[in-house]
N, CA, C and O atoms as a DFTB+ gen file, in Angstrom:
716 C
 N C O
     1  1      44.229      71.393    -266.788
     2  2      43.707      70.090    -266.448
     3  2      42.742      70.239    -265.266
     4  3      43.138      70.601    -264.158
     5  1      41.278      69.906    -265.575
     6  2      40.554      69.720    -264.366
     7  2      40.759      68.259    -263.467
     8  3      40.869      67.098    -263.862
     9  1      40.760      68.952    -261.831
    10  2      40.594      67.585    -261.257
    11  2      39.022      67.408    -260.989
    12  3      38.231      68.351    -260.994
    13  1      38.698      66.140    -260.765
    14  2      37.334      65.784    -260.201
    15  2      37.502      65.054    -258.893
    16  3      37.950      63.912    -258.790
    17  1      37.096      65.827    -257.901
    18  2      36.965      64.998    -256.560
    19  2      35.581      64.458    -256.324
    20  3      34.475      64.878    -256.663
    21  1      36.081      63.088    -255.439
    22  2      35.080      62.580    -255.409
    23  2      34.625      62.173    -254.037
    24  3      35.330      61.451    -253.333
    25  1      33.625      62.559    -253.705
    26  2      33.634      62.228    -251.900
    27  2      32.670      60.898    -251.757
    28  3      32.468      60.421    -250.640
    29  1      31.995      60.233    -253.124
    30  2      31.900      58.689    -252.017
    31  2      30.417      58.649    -252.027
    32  3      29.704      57.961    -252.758
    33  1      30.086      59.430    -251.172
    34  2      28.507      59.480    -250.148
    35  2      28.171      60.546    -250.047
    36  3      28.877      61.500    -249.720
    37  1      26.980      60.551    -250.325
    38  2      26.263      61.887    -250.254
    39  2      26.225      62.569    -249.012
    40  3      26.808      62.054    -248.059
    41  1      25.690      63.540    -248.886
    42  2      25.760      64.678    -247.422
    43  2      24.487      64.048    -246.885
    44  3      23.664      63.679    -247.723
    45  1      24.319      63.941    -246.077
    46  2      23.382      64.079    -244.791
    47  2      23.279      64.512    -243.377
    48  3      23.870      64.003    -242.424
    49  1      22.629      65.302    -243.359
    50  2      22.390      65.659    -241.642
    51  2      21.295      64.634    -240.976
    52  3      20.297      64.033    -241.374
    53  1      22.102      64.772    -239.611
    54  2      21.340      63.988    -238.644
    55  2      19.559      64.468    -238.147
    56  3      19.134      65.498    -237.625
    57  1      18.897      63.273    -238.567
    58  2      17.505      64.051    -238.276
    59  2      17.275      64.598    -236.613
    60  3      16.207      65.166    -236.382
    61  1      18.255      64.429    -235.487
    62  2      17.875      65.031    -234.570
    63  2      18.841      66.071    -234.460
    64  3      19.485      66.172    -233.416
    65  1      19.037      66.929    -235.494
    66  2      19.857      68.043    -235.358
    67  2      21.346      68.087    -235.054
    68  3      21.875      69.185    -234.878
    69  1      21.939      67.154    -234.993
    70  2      23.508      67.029    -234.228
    71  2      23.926      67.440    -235.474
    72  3      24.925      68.060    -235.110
    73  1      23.908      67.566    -236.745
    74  2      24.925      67.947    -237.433
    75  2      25.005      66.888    -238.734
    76  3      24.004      66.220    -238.994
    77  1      25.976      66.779    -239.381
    78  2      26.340      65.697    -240.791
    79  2      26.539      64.729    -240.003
    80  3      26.881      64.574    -238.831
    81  1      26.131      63.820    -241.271
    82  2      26.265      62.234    -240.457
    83  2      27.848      62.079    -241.213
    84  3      28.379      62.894    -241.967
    85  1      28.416      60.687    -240.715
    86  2      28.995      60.314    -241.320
    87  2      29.363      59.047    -241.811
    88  3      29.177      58.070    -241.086
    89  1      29.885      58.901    -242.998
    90  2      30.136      57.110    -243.274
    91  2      31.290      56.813    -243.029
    92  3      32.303      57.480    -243.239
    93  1      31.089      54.881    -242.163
    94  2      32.322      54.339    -242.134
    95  2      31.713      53.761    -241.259
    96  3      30.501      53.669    -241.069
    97  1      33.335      52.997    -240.213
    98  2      32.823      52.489    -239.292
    99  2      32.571      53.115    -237.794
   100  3      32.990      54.235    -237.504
   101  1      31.934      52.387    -236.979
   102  2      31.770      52.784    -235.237
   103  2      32.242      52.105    -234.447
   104  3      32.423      50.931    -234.770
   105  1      32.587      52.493    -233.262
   106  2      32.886      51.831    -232.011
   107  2      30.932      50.603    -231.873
   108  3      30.726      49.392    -231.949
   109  1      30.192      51.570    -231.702
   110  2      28.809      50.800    -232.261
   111  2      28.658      49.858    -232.827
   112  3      28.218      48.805    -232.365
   113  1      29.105      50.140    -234.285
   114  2      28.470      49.173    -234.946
   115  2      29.578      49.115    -235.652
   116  3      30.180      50.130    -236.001
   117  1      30.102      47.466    -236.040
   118  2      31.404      47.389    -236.896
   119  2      30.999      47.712    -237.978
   120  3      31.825      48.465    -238.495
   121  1      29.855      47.480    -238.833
   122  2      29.768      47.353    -240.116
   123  2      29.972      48.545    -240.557
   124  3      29.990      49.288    -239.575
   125  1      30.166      49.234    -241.679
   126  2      30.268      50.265    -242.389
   127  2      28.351      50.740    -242.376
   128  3      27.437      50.013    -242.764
   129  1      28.245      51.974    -241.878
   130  2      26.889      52.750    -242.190
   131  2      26.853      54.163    -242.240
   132  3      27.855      54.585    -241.662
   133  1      26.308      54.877    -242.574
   134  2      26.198      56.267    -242.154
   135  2      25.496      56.802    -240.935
   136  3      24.309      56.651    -240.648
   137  1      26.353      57.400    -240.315
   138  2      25.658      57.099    -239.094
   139  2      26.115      58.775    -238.144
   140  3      27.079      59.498    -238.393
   141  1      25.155      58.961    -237.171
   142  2      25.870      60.646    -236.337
   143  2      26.874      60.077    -235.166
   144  3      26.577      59.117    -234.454
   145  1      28.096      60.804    -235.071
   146  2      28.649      60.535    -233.745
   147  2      28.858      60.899    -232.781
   148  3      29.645      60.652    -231.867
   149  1      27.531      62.023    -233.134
   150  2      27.155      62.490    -231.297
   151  2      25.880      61.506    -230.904
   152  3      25.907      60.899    -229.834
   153  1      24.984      61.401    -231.636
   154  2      23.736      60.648    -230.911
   155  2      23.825      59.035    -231.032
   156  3      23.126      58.280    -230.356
   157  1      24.715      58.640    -231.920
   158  2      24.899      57.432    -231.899
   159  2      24.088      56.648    -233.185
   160  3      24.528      55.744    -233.895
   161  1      22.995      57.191    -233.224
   162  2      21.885      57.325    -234.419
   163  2      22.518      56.671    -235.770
   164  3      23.624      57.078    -236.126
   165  1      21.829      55.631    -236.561
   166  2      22.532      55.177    -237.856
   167  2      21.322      55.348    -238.647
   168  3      20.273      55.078    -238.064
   169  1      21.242      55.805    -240.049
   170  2      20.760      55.700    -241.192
   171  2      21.033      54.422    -241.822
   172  3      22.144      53.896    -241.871
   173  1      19.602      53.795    -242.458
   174  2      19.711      52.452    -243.153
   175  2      19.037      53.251    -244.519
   176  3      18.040      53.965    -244.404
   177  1      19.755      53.013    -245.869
   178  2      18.968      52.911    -246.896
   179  2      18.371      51.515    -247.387
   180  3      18.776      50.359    -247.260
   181  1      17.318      52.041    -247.962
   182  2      16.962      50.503    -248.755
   183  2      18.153      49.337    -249.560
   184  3      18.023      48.136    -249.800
   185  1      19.196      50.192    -249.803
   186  2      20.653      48.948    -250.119
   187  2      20.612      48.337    -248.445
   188  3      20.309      47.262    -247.927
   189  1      21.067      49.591    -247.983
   190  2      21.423      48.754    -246.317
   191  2      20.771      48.132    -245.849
   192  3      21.414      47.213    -245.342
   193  1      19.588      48.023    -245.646
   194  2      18.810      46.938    -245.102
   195  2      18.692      45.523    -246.208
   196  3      18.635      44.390    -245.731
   197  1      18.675      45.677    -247.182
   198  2      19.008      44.510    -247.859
   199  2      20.339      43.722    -247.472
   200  3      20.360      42.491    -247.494
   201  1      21.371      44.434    -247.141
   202  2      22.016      43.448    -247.002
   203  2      22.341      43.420    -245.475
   204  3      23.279      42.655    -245.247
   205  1      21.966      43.875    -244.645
   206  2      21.880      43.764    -243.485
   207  2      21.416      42.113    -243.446
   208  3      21.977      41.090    -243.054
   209  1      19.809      42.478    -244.195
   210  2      18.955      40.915    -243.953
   211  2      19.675      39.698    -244.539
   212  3      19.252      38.562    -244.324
   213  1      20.841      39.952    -245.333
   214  2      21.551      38.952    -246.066
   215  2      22.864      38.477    -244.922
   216  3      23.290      37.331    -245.069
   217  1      23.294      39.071    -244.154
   218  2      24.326      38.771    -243.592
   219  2      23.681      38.136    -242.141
   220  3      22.707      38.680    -241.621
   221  1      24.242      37.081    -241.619
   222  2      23.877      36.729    -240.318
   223  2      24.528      37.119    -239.548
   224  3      25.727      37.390    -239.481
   225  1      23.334      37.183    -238.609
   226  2      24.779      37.727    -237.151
   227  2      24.399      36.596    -235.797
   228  3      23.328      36.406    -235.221
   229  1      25.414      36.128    -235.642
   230  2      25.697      34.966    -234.890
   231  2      25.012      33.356    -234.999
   232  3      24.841      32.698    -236.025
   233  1      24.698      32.987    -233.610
   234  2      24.437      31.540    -234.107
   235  2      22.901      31.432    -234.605
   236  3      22.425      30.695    -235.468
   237  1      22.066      32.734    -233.506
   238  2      20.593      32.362    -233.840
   239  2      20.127      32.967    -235.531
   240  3      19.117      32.719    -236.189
   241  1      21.167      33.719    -235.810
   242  2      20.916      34.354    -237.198
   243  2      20.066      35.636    -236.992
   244  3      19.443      35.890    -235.961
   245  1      20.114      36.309    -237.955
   246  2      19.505      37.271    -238.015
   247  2      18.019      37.667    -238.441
   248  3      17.555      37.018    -239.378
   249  1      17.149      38.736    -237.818
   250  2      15.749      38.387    -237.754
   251  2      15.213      39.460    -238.703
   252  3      14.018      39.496    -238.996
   253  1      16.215      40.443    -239.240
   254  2      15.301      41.503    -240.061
   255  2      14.799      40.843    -241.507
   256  3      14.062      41.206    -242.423
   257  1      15.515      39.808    -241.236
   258  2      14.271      39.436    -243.032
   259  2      13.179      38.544    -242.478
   260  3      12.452      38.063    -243.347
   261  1      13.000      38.330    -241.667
   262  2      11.615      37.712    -241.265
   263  2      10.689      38.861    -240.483
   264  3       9.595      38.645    -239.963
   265  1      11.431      40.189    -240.532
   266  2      10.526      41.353    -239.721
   267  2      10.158      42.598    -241.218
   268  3       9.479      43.602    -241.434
   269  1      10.578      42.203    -241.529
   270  2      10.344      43.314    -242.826
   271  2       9.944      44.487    -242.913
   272  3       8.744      44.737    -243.026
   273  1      11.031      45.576    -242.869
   274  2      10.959      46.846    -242.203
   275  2       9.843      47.291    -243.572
   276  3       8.882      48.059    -243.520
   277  1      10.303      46.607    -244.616
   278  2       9.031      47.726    -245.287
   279  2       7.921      47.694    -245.458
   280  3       7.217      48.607    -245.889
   281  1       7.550      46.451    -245.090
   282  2       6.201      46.059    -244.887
   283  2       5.519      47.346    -243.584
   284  3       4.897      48.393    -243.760
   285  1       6.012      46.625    -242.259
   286  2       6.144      47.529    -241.569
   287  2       5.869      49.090    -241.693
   288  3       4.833      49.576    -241.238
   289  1       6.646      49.702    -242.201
   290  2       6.372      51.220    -242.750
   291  2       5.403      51.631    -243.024
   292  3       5.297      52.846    -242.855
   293  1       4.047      50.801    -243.647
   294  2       3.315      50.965    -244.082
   295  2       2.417      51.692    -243.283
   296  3       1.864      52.736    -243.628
   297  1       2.235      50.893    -241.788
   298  2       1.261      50.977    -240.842
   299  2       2.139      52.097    -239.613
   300  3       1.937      52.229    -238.406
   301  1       3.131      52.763    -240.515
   302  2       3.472      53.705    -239.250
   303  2       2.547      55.139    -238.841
   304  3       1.649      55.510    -239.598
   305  1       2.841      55.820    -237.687
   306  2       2.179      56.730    -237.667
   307  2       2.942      58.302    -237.893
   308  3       4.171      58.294    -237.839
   309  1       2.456      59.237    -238.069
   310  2       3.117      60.777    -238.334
   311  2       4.186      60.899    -237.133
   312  3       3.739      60.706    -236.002
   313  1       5.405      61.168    -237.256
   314  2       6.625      61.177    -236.092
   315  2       7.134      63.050    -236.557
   316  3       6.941      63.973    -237.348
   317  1       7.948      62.567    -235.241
   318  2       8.651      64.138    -235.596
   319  2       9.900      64.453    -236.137
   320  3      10.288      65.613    -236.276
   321  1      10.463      63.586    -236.408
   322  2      11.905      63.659    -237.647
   323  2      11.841      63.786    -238.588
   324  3      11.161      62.983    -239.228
   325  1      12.497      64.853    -239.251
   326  2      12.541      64.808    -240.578
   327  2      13.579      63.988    -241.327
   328  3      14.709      63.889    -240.850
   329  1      13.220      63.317    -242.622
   330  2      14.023      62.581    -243.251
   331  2      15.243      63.045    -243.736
   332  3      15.131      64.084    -244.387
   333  1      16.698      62.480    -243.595
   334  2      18.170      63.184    -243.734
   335  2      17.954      63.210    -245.400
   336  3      18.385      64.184    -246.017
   337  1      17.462      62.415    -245.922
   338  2      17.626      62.751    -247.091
   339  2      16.369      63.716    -248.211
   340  3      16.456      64.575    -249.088
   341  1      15.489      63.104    -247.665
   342  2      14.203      64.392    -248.370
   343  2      13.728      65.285    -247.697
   344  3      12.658      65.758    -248.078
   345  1      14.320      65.778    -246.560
   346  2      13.688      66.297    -245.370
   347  2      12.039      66.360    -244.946
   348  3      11.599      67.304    -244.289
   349  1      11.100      65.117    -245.454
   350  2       9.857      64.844    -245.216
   351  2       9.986      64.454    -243.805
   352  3      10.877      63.745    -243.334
   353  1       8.989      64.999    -243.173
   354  2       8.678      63.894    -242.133
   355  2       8.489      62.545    -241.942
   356  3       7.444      62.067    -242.383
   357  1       9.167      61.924    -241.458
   358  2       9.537      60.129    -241.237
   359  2       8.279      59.885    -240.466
   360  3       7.724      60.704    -239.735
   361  1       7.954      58.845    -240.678
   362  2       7.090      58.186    -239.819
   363  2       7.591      57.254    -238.680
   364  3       8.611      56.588    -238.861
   365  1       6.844      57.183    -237.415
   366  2       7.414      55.988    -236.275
   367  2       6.469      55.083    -235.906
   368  3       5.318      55.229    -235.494
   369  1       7.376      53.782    -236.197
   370  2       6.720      52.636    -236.654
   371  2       6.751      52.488    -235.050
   372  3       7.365      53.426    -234.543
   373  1       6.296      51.641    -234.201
   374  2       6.081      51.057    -232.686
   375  2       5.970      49.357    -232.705
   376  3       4.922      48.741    -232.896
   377  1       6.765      48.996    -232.559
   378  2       6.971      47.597    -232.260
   379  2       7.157      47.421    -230.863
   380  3       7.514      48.144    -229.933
   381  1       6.649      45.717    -231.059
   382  2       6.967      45.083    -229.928
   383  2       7.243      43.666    -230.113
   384  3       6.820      42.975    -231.040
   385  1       8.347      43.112    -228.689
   386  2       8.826      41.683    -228.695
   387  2       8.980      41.643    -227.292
   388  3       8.807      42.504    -226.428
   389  1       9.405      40.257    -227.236
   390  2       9.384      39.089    -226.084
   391  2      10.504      39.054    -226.140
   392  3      11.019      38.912    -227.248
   393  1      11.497      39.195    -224.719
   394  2      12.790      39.112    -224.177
   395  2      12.776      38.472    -223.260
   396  3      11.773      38.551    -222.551
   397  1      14.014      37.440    -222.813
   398  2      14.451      37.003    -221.206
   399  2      14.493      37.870    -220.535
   400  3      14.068      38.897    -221.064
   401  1      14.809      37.965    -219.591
   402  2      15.170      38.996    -218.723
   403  2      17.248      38.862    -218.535
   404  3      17.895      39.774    -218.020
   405  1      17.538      38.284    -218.776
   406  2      18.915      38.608    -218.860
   407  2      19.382      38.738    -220.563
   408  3      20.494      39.217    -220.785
   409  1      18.786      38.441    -221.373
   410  2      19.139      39.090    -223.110
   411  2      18.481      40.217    -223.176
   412  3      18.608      40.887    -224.201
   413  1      17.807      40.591    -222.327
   414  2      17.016      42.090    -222.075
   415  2      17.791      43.158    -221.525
   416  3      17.689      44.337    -221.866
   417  1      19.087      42.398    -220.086
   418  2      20.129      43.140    -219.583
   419  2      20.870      43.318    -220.530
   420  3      21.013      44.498    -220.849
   421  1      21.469      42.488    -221.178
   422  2      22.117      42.202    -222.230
   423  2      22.232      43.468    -223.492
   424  3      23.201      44.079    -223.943
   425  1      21.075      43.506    -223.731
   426  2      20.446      44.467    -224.592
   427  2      20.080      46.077    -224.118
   428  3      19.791      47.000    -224.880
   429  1      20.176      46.121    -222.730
   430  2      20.306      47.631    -222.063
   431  2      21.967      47.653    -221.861
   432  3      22.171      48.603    -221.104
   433  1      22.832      47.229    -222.093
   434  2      24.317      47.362    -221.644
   435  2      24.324      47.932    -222.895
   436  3      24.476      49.136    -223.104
   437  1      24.113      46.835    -223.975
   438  2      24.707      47.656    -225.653
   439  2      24.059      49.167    -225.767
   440  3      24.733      50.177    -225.967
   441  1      22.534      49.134    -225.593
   442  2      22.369      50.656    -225.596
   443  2      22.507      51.680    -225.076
   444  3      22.291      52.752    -225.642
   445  1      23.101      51.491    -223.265
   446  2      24.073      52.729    -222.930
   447  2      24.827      52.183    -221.986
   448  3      24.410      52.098    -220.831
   449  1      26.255      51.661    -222.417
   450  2      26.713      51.005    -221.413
   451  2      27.223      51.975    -220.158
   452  3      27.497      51.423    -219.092
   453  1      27.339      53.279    -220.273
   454  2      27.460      54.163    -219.261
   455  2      27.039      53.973    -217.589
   456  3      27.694      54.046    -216.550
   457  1      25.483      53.670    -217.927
   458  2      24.536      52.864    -217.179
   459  2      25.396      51.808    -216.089
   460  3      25.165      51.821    -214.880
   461  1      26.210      51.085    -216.597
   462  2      26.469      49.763    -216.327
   463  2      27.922      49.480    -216.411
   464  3      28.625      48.682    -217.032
   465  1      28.105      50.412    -215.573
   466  2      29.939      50.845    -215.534
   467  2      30.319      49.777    -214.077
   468  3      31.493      49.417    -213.981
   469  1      29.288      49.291    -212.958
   470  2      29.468      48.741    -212.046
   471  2      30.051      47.092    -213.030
   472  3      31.139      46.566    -212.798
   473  1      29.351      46.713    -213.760
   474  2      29.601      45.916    -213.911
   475  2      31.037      44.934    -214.933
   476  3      31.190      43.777    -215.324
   477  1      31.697      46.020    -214.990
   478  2      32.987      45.975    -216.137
   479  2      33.933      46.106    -214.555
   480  3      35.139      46.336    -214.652
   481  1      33.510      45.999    -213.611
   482  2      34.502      46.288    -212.581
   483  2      35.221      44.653    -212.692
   484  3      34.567      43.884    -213.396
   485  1      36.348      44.145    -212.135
   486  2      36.681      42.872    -212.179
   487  2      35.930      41.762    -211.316
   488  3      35.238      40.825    -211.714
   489  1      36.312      42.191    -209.837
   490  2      36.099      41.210    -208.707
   491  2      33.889      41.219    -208.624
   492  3      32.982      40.388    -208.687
   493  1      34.055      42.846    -208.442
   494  2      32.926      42.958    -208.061
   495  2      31.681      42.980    -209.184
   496  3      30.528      42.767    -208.809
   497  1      31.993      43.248    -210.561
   498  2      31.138      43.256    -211.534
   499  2      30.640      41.513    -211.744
   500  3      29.504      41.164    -212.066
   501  1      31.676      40.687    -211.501
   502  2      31.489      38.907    -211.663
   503  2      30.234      38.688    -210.748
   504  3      29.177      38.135    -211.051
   505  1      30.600      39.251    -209.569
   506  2      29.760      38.975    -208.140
   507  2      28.400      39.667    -208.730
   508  3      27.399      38.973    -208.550
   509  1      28.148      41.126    -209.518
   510  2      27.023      41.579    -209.579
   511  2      26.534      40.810    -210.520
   512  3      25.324      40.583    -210.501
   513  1      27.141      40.390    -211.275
   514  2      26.352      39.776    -212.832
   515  2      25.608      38.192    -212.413
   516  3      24.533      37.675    -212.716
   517  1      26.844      37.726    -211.520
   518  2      26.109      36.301    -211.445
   519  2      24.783      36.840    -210.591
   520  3      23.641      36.857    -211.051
   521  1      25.143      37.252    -209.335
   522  2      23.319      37.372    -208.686
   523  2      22.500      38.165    -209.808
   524  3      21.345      37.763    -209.952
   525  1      22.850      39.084    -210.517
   526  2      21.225      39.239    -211.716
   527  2      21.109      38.659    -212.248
   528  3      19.977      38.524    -212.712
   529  1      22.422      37.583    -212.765
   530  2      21.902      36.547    -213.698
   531  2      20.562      35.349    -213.215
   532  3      19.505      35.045    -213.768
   533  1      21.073      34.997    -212.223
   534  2      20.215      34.174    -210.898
   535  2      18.810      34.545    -210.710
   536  3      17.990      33.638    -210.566
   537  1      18.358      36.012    -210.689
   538  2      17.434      36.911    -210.412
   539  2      16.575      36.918    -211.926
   540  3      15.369      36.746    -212.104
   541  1      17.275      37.088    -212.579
   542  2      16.733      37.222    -213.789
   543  2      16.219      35.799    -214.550
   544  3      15.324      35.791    -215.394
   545  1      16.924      34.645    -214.110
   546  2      16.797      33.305    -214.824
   547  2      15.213      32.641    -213.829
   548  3      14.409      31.861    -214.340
   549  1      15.098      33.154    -212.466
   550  2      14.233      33.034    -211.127
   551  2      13.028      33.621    -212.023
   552  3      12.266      32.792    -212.522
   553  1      12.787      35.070    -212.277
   554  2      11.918      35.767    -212.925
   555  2      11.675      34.937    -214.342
   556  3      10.506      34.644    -214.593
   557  1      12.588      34.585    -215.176
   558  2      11.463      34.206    -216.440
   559  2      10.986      32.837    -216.202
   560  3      10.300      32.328    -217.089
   561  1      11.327      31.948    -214.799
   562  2      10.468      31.013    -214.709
   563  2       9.269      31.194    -214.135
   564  3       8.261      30.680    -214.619
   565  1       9.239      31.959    -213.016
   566  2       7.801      31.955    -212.496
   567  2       6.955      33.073    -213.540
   568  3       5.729      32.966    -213.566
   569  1       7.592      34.104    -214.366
   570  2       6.792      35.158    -214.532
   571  2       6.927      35.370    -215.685
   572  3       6.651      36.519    -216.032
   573  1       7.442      34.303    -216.867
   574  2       7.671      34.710    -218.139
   575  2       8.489      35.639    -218.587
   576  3       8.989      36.594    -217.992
   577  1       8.576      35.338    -219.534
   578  2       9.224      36.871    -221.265
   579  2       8.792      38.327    -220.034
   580  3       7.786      38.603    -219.381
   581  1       9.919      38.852    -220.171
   582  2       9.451      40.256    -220.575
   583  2       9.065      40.828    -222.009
   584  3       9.573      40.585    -223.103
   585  1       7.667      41.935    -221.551
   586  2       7.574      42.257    -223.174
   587  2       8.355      43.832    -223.321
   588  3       8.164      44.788    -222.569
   589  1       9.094      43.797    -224.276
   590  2       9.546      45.179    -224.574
   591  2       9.003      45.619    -226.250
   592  3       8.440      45.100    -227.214
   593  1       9.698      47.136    -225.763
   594  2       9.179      47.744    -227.080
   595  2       9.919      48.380    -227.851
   596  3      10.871      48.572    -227.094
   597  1      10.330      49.088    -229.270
   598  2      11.370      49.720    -229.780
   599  2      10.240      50.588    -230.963
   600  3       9.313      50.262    -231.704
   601  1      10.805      51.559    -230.682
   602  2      10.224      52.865    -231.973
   603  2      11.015      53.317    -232.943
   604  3      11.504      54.407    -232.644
   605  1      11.461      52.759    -234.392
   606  2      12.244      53.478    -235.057
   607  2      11.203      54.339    -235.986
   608  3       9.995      54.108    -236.039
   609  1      11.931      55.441    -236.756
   610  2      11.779      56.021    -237.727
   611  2      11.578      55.523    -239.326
   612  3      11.895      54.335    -239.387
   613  1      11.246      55.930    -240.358
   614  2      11.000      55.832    -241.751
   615  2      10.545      56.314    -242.664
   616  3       9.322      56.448    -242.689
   617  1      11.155      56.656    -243.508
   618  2      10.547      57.931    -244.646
   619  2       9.866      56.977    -245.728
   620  3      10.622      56.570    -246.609
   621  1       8.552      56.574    -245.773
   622  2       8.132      55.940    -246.856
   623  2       8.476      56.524    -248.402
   624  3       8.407      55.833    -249.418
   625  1       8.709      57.389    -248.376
   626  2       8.713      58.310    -249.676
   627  2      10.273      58.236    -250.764
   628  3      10.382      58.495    -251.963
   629  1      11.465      57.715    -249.619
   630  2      12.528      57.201    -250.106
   631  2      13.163      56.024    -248.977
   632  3      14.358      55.850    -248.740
   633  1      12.169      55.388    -248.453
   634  2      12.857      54.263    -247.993
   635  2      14.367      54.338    -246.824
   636  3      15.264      53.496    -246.888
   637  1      14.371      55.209    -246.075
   638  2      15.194      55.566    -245.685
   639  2      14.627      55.379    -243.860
   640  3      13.734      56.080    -243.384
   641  1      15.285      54.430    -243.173
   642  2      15.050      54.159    -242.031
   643  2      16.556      55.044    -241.049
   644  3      17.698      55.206    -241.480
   645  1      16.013      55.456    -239.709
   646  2      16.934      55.990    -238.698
   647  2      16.678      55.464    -237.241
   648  3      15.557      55.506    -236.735
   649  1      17.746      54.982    -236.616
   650  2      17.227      54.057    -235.928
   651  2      18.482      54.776    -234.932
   652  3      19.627      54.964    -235.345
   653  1      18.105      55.051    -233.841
   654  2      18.513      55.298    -232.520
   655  2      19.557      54.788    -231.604
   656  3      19.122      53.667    -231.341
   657  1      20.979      54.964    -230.778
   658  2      21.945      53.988    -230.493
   659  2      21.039      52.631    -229.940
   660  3      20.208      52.852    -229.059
   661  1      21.189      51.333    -230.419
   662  2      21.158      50.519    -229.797
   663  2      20.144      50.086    -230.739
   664  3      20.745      49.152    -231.269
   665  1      19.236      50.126    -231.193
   666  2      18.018      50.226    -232.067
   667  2      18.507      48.783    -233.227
   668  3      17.856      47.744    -233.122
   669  1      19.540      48.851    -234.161
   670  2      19.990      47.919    -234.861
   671  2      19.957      46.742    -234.263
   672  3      19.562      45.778    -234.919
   673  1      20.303      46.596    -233.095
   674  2      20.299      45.370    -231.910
   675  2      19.051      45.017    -231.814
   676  3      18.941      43.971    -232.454
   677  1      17.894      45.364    -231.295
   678  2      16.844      45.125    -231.066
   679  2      15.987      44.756    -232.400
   680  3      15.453      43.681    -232.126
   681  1      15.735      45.009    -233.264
   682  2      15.571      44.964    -234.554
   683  2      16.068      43.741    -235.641
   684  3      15.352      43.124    -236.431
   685  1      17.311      43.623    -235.447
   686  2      17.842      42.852    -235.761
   687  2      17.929      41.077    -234.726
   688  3      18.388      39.967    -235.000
   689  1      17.494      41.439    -233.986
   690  2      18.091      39.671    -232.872
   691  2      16.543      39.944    -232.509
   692  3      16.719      39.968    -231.291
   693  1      15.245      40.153    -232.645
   694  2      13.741      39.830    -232.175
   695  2      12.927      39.995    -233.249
   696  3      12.997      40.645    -234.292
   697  1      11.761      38.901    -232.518
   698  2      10.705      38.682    -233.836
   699  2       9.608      39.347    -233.390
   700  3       8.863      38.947    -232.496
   701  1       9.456      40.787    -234.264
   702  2       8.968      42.319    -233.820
   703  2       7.420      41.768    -234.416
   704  3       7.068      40.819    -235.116
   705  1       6.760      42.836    -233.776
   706  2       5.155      42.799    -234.784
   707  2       4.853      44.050    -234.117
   708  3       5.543      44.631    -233.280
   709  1       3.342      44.502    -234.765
   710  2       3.234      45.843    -234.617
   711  2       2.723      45.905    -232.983
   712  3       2.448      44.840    -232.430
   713  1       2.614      47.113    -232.280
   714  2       2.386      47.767    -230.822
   715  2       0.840      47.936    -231.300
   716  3       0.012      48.444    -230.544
């Protein structure tokens, strides 16, 4: 009697060299993706981003179907990753958006909260957060949006996006256009 095993998901290595990715979930990101768990790094296939854009995430909803990564792709330029799955060189697309300055803090905690270990303290993290909050709410009145920027990856050739820890966040909650 033969058995047939079946593992699920195909193999992929991480395009910045760390090794096989893997599927499931993250401390990162709840959803199920394939993703490396040394760099933090997640792979989107063309399924995944479809339903990424189908699911909302929170109250303002979600912005990747009004940013349209594949449109996008089009106008990227030659990058230096190779694709996990065709090993072509990916292209890096360069976007940019308009942030507060405290959904901007907000958005540097998720991408390395290491950074920002002062502020998980009890007494004293309350005390730091309210004065940046203050500082930061001061700044987008007299001085506007900050503009920020985000660079992911994309293999036009199989649709296969890689996007950097924190990268899904940014991507997903701003209304991107090209750099």
């Amino acid at each position: 009697m033969v058995r047939v095993v079946q593992t699920g998901k195909d193999e992929y290595n991480c395009p910045k060299k760390c090794g096989p990715l893997k599927y499931g979930r993250s401390l990162h990101i709840l959803q199920k993706t394939t993703h490396c768990k040394k760099c933090k790094g997640i792979m989107l296939t063309e399924n995944d981003v479809k339903e990424w854009e189908r699911k909302g995430m929170g109250p303002r909803g979600n912005k990747l179907r009004k940013n349209n990564l594949f449109e996008l792709l089009k106008s990227g330029t030659n990058g230096t990753l190779d694709c996990p799955k065709c090993s072509r060189r990916m292209k890096e697309i360069h976007l940019r958006y308009k942030k507060t300055r405290l959904m901007s803090r907000q958005e540097d905690v998720m991408k390395d909260p290491g950074k920002h270990v002062i502020e998980f303290i009890p007494l004293i993290g309350n005390l730091v957060r309210m004065v940046q909050t203050t500082v930061d709410l001061a700044g987008d009145l007299t001085q506007g949006k900050l503009e920020k920027s985000v660079t992911i990856d994309g293999c036009d050739a199989c649709l296969i996006f890689w996007l950097d820890q924190g990268e899904i966040i940014q991507i997903t909650g701003n209304d991107l256009t090209l750099k």
